[in-house]
C-alpha positions as a Markdown table, in Angstrom:
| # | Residue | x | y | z |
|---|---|---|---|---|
| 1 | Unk | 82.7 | -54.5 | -20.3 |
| 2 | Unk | 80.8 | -53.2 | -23.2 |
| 3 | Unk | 77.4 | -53.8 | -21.4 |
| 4 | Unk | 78.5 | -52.6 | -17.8 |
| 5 | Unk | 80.0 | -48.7 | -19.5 |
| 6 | Unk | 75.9 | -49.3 | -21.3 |
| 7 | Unk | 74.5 | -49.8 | -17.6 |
| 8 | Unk | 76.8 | -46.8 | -16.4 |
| 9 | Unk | 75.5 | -44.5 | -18.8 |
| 10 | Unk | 72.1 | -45.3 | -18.4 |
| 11 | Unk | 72.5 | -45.0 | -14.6 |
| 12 | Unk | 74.1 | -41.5 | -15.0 |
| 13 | Unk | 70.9 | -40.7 | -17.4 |
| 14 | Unk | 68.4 | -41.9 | -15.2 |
| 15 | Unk | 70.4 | -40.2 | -11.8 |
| 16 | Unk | 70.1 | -36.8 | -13.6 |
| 17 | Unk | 66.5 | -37.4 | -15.0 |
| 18 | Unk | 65.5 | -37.8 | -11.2 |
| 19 | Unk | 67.8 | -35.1 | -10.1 |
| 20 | Unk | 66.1 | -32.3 | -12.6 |
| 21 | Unk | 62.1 | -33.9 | -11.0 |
| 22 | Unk | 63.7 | -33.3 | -7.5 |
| 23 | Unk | 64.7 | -29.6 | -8.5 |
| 24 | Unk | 61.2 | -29.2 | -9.8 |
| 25 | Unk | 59.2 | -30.9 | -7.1 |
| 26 | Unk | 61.9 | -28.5 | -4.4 |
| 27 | Unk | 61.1 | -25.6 | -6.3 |
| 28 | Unk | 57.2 | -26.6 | -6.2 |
| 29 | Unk | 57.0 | -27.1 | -2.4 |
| 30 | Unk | 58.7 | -24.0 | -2.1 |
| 31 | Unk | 56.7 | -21.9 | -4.4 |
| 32 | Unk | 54.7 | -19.6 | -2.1 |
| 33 | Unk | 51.2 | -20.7 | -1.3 |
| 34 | Unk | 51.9 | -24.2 | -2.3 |
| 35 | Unk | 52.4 | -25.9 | 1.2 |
| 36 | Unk | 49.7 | -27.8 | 2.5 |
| 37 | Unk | 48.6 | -24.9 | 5.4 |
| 38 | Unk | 48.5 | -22.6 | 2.5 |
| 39 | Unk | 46.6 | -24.8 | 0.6 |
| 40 | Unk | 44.1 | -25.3 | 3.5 |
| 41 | Unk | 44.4 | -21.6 | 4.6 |
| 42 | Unk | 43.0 | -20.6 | 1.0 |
| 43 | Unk | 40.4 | -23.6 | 1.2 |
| 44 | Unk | 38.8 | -21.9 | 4.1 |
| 45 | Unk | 38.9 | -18.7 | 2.9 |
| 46 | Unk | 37.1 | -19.5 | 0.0 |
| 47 | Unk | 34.8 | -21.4 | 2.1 |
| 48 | Unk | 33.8 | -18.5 | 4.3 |
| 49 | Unk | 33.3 | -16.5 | 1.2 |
| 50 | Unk | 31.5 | -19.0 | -0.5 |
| 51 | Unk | 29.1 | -19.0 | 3.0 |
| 52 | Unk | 28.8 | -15.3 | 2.6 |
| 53 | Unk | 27.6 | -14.9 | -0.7 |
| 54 | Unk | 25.3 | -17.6 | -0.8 |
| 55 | Unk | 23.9 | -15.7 | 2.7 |
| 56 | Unk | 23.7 | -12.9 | 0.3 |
| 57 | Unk | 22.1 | -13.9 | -2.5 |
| 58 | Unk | 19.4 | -15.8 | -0.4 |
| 59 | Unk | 16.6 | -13.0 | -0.4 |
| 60 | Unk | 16.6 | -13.0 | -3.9 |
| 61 | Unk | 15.8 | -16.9 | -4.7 |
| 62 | Unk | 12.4 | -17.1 | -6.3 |
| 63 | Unk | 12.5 | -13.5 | -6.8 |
| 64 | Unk | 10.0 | -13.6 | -9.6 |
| 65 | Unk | 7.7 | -15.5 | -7.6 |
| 66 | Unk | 8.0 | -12.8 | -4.6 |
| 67 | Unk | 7.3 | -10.4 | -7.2 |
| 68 | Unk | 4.3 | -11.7 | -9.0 |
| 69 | Unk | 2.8 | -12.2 | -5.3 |
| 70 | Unk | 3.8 | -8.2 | -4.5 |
| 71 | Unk | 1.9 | -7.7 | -8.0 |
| 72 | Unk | -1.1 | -9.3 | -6.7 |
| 73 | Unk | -0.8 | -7.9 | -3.5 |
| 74 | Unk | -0.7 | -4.1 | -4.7 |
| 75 | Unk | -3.6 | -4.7 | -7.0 |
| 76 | Unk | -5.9 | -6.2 | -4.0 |
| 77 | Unk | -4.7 | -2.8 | -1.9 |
| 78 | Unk | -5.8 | -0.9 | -4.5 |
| 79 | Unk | -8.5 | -2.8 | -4.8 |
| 80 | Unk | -10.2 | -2.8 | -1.7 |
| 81 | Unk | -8.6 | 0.5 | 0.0 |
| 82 | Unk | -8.4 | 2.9 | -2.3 |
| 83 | Unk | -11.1 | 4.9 | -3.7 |
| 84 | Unk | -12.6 | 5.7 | -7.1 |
| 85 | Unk | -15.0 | 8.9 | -6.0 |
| 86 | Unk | -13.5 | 11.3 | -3.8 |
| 87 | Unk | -17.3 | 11.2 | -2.7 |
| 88 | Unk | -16.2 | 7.7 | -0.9 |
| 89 | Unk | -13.9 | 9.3 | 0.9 |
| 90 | Unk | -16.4 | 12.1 | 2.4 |
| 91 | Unk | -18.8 | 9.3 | 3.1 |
| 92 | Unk | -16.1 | 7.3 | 5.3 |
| 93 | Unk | -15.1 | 10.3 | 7.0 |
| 94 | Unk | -19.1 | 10.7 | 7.5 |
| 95 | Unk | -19.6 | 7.5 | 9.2 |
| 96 | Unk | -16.7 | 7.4 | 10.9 |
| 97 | Unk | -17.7 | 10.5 | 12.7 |
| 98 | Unk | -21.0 | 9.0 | 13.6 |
| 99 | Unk | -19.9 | 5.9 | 14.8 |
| 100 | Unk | -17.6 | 7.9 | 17.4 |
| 101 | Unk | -20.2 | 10.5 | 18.3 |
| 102 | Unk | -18.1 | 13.4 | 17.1 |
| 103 | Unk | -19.1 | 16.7 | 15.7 |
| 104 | Unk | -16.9 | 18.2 | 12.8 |
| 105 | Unk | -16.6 | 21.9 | 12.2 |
| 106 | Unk | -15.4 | 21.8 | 9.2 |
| 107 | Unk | -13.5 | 19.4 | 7.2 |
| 108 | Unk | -10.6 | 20.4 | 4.1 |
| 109 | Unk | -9.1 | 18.6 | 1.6 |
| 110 | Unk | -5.9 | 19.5 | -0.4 |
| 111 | Unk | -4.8 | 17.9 | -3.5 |
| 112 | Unk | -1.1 | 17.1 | -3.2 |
| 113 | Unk | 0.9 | 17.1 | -6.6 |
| 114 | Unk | 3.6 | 14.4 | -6.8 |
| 115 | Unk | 5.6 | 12.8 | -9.4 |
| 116 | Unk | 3.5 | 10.3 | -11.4 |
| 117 | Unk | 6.9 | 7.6 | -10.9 |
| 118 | Unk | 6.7 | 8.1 | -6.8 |
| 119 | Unk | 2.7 | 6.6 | -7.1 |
| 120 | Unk | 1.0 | 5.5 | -9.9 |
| 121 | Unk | -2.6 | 5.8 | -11.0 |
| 122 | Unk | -3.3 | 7.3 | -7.6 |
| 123 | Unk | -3.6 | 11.0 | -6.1 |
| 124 | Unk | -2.6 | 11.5 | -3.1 |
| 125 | Unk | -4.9 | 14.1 | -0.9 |
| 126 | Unk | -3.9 | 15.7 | 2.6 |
| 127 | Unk | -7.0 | 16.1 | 5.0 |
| 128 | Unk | -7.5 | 18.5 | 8.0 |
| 129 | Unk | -10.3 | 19.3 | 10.4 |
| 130 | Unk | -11.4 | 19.4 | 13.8 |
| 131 | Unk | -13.6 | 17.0 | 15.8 |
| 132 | Unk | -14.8 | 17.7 | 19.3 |
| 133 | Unk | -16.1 | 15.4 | 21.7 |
| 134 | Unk | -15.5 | 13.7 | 25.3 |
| 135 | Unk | -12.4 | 12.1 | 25.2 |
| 136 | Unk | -13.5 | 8.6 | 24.8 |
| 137 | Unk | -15.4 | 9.6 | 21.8 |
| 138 | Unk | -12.3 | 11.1 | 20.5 |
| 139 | Unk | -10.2 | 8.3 | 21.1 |
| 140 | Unk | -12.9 | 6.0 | 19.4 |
| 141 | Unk | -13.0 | 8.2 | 16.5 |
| 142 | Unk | -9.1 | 7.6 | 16.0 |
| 143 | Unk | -8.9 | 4.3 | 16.3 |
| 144 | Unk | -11.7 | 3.9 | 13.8 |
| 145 | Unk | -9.8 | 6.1 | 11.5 |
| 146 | Unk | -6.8 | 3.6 | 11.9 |
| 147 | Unk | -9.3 | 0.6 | 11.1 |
| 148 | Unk | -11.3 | 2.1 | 8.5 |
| 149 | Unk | -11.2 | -0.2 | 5.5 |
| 150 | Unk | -9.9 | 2.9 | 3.4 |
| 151 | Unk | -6.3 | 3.9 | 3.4 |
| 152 | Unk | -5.7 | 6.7 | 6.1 |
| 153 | Unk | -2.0 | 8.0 | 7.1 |
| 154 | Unk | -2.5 | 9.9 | 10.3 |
| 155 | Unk | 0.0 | 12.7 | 9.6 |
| 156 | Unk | -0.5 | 15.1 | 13.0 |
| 157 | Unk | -2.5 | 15.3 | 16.3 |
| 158 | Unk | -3.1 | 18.1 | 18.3 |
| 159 | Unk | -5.4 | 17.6 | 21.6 |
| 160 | Unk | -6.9 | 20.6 | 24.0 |
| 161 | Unk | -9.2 | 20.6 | 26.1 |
| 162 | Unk | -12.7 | 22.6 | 26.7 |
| 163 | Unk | -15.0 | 23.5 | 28.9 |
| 164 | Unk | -16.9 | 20.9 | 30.5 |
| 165 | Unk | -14.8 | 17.7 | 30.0 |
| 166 | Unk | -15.2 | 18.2 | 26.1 |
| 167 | Unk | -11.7 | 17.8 | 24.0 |
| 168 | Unk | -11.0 | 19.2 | 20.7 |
| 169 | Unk | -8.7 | 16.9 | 18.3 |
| 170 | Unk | -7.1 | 18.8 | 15.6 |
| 171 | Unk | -6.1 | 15.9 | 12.9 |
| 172 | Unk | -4.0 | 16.2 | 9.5 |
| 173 | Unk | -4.2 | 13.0 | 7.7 |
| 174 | Unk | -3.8 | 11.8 | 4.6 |
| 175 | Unk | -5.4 | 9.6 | 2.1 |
| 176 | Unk | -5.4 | 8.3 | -1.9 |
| 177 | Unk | -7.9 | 8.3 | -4.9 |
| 178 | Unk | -7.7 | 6.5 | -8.1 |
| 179 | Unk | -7.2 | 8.8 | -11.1 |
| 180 | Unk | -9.2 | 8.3 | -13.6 |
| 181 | Unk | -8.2 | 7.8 | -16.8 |
């Protein structure tokens, strides 16, 4: 009798051991955002974001090698299309006019001022003047402008005509020089 009131305790032991992991394990499964659709709602959601950011931060792998090609880049532009003599830029403008068969009257240049952090080691200069020709010549003097190997932002264009099929372009463009140091 001794050993069955031992079992009965133990039983009694072990039935409210088991009844305290069910109260935890019902109080678990109830806890919000613990089922198993919450579970795989958040699983996605984290997913997508995960999909998102890594679509974000794409562009910037190998950043410093994108840079040190922009670097090389920049220096080749300034390089090869940017002038050191402001006289390079007259002589351009020279052949350019004779290639097209234009006459010039008169040709100006303006110094723009700009902040040395918006370019650096370059000055920027606006040019203006007016070329006459046929308009084929006009149009070829244009497009050698645009193909010159010298840096040339056409800015404006003003086109009238004259007397005996001749046109007169009126052109504002503008260009850069090195500074020297």
């Amino acid at each position: 009798m001794r050993n069955l009131t031992a079992i009965k305790q133990r039983f009694i032991v072990a039935l409210a051991i088991m009844a305290v992991v069910d109260v935890v394990l019902i109080t678990y499964l109830m806890w919000p955002g613990s089922s198993l659709s919450a579970l795989e709602t958040q699983r996605a959601t984290l997913q997508s974001k995960h999909s998102t950011l890594t679509r974000e931060v794409k562009p910037l792998e190998q950043m410093d090698v994108k840079l040190a090609q922009t670097r090389a880049n920049i220096k080749d532009l300034y390089k090869d299309t940017i002038p050191r003599h402001s006289s390079q830029i007259a002589q351009e403008l020279d052949r350019l006019k004779k290639v097209a068969s234009v006459k010039t009257q008169s040709i100006h240049y303006s110094e723009v001022k700009t902040d040395k952090s918006e370019l650096q080691d370059v000055q920027r200069f606006n040019i203006e003047t007016t070329v006459t020709g046929d308009y084929g010549q006009v149009a070829h003097f244009i497009n050698a402008l645009e193909q010159s190997p010298l840096f040339f932002i056409v800015d404006q264009i003003s086109l009238s005509g004259l007397e005996g099929g001749t046109v007169s372009l009126q052109i504002r463009f503008q260009t850069f020089l090195k500074e020297t140091a």
